[in-house]
DORO-794666 format. One record per residue: x, y, z of N, C-alpha, C in turn; residue in one letter. Coordinates in nm, 3 decimals, padded with zeros to 5 digits. Layout:
n.xx=X n.yy=Y n.zz=Z ca.xx=X ca.yy=Y ca.zz=Z c.xx=X c.yy=Y c.zz=Z type=a $
...
***
This chain:
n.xx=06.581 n.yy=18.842 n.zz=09.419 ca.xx=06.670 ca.yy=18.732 ca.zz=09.387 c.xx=06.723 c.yy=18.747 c.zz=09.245 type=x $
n.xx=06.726 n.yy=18.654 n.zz=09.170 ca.xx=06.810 ca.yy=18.655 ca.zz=09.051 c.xx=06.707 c.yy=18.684 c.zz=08.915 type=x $
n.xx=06.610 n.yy=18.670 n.zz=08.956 ca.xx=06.471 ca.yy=18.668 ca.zz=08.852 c.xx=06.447 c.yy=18.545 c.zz=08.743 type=x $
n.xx=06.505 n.yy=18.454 n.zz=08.805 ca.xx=06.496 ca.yy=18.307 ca.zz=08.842 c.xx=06.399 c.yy=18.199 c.zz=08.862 type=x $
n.xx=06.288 n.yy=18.127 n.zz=08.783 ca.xx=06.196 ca.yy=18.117 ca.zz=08.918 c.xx=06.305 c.yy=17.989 c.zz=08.985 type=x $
n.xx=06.166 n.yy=17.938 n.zz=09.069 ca.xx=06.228 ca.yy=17.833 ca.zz=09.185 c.xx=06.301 c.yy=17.720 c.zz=09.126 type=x $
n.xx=06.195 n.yy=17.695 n.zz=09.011 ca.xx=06.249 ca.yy=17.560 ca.zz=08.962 c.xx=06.305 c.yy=17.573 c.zz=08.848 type=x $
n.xx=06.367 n.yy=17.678 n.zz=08.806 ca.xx=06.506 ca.yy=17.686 ca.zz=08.698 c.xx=06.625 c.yy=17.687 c.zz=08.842 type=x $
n.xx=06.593 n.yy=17.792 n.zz=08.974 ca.xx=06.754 ca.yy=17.765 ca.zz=09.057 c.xx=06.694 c.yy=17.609 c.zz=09.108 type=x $
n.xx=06.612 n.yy=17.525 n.zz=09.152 ca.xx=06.619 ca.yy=17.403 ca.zz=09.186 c.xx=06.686 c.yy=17.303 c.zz=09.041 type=x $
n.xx=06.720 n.yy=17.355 n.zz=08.948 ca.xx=06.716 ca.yy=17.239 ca.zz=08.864 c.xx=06.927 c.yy=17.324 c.zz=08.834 type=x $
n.xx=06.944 n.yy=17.401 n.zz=08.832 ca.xx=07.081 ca.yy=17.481 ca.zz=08.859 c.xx=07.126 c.yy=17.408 c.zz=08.983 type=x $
n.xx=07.095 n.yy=17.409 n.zz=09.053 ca.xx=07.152 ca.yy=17.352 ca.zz=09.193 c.xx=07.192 c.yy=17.217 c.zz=09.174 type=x $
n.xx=07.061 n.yy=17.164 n.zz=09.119 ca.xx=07.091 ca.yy=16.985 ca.zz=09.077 c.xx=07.179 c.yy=16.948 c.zz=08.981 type=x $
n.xx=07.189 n.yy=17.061 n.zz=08.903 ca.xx=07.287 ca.yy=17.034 ca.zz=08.823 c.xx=07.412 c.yy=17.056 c.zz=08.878 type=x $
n.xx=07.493 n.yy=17.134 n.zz=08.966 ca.xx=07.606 ca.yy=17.202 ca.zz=09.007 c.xx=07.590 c.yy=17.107 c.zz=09.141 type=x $
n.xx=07.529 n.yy=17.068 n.zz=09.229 ca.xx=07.575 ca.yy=16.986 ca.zz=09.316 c.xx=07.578 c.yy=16.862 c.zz=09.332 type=x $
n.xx=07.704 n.yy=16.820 n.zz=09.268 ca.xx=07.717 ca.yy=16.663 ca.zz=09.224 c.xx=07.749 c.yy=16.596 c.zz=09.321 type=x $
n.xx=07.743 n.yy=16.662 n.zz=09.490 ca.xx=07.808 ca.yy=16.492 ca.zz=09.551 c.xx=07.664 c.yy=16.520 c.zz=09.662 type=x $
n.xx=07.674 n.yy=16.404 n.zz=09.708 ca.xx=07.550 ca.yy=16.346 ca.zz=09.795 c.xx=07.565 c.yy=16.401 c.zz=09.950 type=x $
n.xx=07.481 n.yy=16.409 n.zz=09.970 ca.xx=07.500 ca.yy=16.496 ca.zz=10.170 c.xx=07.596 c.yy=16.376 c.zz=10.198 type=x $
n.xx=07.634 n.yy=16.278 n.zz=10.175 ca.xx=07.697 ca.yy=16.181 ca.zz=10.298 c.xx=07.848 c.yy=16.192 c.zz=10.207 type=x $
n.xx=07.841 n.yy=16.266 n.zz=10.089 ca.xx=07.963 ca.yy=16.252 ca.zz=10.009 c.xx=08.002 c.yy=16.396 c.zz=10.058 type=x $
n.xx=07.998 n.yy=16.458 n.zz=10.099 ca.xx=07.978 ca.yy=16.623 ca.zz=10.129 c.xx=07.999 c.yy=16.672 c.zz=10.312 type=x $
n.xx=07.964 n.yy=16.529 n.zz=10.361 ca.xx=07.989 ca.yy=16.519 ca.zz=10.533 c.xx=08.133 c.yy=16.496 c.zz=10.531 type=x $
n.xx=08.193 n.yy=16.361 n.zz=10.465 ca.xx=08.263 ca.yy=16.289 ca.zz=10.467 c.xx=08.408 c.yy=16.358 c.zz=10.397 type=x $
n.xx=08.365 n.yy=16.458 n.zz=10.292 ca.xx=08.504 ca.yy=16.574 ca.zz=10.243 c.xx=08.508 c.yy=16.679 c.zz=10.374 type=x $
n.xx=08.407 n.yy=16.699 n.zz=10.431 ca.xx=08.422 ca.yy=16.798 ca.zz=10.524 c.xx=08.487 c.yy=16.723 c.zz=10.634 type=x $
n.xx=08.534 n.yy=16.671 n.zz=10.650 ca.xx=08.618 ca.yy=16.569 ca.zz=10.748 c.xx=08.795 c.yy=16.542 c.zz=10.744 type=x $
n.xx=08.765 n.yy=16.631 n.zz=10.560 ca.xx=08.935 ca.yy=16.622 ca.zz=10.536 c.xx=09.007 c.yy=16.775 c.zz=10.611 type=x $
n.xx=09.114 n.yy=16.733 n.zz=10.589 ca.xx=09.212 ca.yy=16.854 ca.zz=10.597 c.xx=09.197 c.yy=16.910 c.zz=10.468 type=x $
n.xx=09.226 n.yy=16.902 n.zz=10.386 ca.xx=09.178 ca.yy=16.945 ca.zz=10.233 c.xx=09.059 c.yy=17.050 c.zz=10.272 type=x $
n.xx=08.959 n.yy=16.988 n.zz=10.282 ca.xx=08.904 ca.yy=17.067 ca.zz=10.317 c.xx=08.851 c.yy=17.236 c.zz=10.375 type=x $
n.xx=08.961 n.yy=17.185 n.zz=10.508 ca.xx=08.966 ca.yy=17.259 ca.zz=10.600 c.xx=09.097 c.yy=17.383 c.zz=10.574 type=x $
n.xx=09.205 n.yy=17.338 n.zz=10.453 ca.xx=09.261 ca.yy=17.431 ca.zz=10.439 c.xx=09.216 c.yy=17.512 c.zz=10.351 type=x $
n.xx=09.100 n.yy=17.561 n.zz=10.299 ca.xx=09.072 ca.yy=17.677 ca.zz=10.196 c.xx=08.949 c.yy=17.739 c.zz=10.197 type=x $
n.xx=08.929 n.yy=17.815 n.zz=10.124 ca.xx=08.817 ca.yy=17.911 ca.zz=10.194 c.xx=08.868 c.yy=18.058 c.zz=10.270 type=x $
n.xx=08.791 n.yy=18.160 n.zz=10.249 ca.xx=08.767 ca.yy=18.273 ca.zz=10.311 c.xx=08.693 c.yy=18.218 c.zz=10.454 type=x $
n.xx=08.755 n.yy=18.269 n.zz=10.564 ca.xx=08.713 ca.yy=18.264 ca.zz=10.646 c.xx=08.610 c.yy=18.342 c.zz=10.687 type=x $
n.xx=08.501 n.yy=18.327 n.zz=10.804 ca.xx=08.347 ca.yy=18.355 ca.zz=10.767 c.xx=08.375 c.yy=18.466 c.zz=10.902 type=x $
n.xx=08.489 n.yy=18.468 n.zz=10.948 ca.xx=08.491 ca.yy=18.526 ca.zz=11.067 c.xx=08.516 c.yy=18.500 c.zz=11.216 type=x $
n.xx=08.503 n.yy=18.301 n.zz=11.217 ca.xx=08.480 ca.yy=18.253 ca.zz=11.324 c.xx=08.553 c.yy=18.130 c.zz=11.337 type=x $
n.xx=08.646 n.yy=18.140 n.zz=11.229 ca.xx=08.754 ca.yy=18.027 ca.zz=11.176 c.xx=08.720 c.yy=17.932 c.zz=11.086 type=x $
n.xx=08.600 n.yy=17.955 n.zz=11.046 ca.xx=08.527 ca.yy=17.837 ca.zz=10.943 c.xx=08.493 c.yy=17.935 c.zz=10.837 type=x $
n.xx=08.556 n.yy=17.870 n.zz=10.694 ca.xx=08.537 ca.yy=17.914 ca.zz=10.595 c.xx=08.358 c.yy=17.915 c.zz=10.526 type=x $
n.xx=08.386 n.yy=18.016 n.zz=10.437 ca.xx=08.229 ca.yy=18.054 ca.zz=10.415 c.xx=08.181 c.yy=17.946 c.zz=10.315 type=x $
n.xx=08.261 n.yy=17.824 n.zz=10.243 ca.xx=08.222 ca.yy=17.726 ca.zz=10.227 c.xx=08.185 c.yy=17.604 c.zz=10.287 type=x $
n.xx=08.256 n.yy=17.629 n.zz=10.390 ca.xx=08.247 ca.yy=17.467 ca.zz=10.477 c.xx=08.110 c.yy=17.480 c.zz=10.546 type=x $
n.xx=08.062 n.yy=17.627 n.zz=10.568 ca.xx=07.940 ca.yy=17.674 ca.zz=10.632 c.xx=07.816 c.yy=17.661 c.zz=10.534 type=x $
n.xx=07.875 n.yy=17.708 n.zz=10.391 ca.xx=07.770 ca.yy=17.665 ca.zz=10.287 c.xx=07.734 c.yy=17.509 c.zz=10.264 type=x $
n.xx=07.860 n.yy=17.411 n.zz=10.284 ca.xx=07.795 ca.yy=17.282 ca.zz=10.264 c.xx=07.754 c.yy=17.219 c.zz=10.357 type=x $
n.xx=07.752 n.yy=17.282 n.zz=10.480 ca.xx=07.678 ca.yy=17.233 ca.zz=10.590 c.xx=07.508 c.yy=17.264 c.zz=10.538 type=x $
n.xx=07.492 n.yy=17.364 n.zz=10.525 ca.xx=07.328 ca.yy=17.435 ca.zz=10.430 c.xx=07.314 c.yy=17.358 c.zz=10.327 type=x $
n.xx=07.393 n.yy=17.323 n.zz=10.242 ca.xx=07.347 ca.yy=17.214 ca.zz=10.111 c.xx=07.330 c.yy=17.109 c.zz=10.151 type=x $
n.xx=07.424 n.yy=17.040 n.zz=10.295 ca.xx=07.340 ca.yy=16.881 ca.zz=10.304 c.xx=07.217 c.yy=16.889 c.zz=10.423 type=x $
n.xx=07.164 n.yy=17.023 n.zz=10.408 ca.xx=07.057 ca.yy=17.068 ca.zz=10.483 c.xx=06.898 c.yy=17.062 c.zz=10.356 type=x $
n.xx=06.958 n.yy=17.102 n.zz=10.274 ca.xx=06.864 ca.yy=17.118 ca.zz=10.182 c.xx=06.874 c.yy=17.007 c.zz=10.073 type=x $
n.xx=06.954 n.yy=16.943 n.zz=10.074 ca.xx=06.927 ca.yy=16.804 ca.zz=10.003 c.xx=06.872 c.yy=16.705 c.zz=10.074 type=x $
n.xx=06.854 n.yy=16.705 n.zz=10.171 ca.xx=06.805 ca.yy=16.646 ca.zz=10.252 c.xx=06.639 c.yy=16.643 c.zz=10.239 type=x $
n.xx=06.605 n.yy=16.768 n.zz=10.213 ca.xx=06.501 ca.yy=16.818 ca.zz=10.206 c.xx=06.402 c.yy=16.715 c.zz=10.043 type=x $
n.xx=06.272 n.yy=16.723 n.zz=10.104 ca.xx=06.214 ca.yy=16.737 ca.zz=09.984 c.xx=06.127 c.yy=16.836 c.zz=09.899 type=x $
n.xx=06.135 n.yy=16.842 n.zz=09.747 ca.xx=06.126 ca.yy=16.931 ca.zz=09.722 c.xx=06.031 c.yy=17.049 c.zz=09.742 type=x $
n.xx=05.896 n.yy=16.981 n.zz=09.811 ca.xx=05.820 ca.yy=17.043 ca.zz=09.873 c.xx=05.833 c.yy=17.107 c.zz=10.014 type=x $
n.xx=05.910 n.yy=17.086 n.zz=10.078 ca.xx=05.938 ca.yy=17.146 ca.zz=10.228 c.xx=06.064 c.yy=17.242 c.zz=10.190 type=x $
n.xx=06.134 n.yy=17.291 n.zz=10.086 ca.xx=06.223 ca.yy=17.404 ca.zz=10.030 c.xx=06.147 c.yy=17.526 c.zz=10.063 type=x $
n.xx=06.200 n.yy=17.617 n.zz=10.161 ca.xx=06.152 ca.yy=17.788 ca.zz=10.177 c.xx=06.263 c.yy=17.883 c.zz=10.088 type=x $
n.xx=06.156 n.yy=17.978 n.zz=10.081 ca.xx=06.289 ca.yy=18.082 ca.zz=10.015 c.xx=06.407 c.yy=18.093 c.zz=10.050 type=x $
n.xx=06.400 n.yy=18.125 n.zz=10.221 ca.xx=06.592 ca.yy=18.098 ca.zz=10.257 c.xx=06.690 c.yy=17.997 c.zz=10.136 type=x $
n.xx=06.580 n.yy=17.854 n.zz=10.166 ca.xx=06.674 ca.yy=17.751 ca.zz=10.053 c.xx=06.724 c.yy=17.784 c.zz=09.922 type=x $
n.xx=06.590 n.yy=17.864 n.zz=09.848 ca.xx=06.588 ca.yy=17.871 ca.zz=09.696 c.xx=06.721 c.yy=17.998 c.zz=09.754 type=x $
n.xx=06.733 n.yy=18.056 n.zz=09.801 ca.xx=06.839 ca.yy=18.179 ca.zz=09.793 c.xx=06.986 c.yy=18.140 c.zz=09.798 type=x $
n.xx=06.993 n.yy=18.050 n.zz=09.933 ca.xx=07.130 ca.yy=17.935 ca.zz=09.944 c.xx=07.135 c.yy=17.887 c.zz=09.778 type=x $
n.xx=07.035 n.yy=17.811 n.zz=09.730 ca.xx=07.064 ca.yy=17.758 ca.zz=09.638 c.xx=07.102 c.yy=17.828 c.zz=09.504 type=x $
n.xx=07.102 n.yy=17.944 n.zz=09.526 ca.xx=07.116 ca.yy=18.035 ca.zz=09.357 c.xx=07.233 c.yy=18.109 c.zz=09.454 type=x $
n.xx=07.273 n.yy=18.142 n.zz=09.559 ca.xx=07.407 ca.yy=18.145 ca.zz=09.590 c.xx=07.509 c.yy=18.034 c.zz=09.539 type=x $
n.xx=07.473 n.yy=17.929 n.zz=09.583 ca.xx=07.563 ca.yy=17.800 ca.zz=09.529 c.xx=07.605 c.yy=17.798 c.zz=09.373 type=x $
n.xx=07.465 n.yy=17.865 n.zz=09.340 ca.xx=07.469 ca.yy=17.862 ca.zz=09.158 c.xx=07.569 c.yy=17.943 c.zz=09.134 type=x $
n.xx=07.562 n.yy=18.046 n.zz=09.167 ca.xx=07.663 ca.yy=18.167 ca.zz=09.154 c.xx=07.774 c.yy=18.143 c.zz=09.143 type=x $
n.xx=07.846 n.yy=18.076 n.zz=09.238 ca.xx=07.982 ca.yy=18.053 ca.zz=09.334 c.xx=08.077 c.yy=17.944 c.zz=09.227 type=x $
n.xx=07.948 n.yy=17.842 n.zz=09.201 ca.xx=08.006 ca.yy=17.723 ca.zz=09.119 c.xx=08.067 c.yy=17.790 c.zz=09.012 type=x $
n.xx=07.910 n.yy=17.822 n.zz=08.921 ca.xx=07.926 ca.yy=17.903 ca.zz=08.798 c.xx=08.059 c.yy=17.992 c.zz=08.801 type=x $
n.xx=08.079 n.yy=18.094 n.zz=08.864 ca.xx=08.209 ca.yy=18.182 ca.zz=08.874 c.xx=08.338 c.yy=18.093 c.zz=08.885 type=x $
n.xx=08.342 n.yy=17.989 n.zz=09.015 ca.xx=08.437 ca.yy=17.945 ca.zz=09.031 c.xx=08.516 c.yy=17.839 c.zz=08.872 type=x $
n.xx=08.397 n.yy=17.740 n.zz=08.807 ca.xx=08.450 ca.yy=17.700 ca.zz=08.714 c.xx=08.458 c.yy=17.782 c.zz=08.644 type=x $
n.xx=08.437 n.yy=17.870 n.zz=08.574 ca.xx=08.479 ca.yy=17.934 ca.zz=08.484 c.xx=08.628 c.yy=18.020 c.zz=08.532 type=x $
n.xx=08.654 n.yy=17.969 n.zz=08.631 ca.xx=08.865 ca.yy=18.037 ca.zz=08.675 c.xx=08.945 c.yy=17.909 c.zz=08.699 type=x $
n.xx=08.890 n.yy=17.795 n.zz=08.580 ca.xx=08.976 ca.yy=17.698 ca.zz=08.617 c.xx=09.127 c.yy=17.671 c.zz=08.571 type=x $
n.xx=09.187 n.yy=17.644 n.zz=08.637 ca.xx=09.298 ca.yy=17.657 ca.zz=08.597 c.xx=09.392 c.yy=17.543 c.zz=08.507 type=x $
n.xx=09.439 n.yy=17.595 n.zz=08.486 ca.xx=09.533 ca.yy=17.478 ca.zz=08.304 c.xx=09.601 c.yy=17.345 c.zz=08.410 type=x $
n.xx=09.597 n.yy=17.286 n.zz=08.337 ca.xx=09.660 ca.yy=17.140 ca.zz=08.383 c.xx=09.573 c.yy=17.030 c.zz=08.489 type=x $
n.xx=09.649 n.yy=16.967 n.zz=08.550 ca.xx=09.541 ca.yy=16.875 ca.zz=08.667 c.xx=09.502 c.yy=16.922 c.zz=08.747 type=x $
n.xx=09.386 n.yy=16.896 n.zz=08.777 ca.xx=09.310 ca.yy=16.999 ca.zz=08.947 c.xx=09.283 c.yy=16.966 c.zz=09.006 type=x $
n.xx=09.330 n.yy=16.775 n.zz=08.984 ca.xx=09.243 ca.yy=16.680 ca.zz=09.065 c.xx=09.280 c.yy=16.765 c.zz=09.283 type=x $
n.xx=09.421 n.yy=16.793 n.zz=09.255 ca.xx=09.465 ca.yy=16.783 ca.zz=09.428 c.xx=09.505 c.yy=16.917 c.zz=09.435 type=x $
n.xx=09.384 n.yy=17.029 n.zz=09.357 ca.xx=09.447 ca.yy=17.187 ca.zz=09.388 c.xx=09.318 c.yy=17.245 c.zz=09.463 type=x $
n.xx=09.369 n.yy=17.357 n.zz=09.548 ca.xx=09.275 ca.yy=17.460 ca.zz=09.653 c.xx=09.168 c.yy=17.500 c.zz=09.580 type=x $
n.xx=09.140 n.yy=17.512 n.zz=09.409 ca.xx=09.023 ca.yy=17.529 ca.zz=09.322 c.xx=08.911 c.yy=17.406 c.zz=09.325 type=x $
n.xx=08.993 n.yy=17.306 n.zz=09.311 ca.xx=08.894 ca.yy=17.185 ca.zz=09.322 c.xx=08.883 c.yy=17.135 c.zz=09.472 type=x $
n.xx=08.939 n.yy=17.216 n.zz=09.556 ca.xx=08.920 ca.yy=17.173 ca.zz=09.687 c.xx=08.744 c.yy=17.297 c.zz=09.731 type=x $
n.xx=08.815 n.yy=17.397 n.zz=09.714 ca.xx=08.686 ca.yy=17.491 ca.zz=09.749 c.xx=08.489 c.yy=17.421 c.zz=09.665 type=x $
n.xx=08.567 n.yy=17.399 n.zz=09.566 ca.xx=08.455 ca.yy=17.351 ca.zz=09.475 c.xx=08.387 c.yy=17.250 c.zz=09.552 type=x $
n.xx=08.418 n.yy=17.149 n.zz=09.568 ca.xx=08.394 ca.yy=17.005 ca.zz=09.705 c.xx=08.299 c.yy=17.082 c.zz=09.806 type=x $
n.xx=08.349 n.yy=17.177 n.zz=09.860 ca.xx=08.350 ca.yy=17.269 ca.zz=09.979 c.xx=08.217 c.yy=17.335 c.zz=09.987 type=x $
n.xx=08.162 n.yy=17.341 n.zz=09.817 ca.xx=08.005 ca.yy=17.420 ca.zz=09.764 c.xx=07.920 c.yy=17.302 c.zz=09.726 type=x $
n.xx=08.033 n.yy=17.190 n.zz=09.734 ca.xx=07.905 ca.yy=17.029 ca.zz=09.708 c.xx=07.948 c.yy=17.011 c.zz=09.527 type=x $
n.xx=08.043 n.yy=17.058 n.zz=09.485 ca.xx=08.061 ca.yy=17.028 ca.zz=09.337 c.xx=08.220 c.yy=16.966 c.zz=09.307 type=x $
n.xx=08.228 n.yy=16.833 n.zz=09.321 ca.xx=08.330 ca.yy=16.756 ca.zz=09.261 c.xx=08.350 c.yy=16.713 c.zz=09.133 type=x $
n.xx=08.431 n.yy=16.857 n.zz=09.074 ca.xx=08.487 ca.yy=16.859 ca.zz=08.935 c.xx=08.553 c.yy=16.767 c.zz=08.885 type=x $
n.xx=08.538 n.yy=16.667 n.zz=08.981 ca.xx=08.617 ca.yy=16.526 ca.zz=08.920 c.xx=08.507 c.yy=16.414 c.zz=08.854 type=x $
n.xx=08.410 n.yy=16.471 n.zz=08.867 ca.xx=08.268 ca.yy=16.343 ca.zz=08.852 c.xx=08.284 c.yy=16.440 c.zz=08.685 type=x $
***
């Protein structure tokens, strides 16, 4: 993995995933949504598939987390981390950057 332990990526994750599984169901419901993303192969982008896994593991408590999770979750770290750091100049409130971001469970608008 990243050489990481668990609870520096559990406390990375908490930090980078700011909206709530029911805030995270409920964007996945938009068109917004649904227009961005790399597709995973099967018509569903490889985010919309990742925040299906994050309101899998928030769900969770912190004791029932397996490695699969801690791995999802330092993926997520990754993705965020990279993605904000290509943000782009001006408002982002209603752009495909802050849409994908939503998409990993991180609303750059909070």
């Amino acid at each position: 993995m990243s050489g990481k332990s668990n609870n520096e990526i559990y406390q990375e994750f908490s930090d980078h995933v700011n909206m709530s599984p029911s805030e995270i169901e409920k964007w996945l419901d938009t068109d917004e949504s649904q227009a961005v993303g790399q597709d995973s192969g099967d018509g569903e982008s490889i985010g919309r598939k990742s925040a299906k896994r994050i309101i899998d593991i928030k769900r969770k408590k912190k004791d029932e987390l397996i490695d699969s999770d801690y791995e999802h979750m330092q993926k997520v770290n990754s993705y965020v981390s990279r993605h904000m750091a290509q943000k782009p100049s001006g408002n982002t409130k209603d752009t495909h950057w802050a849409y994908s971001l939503k998409n990993w469970g991180h609303d750059p608008a909070k």
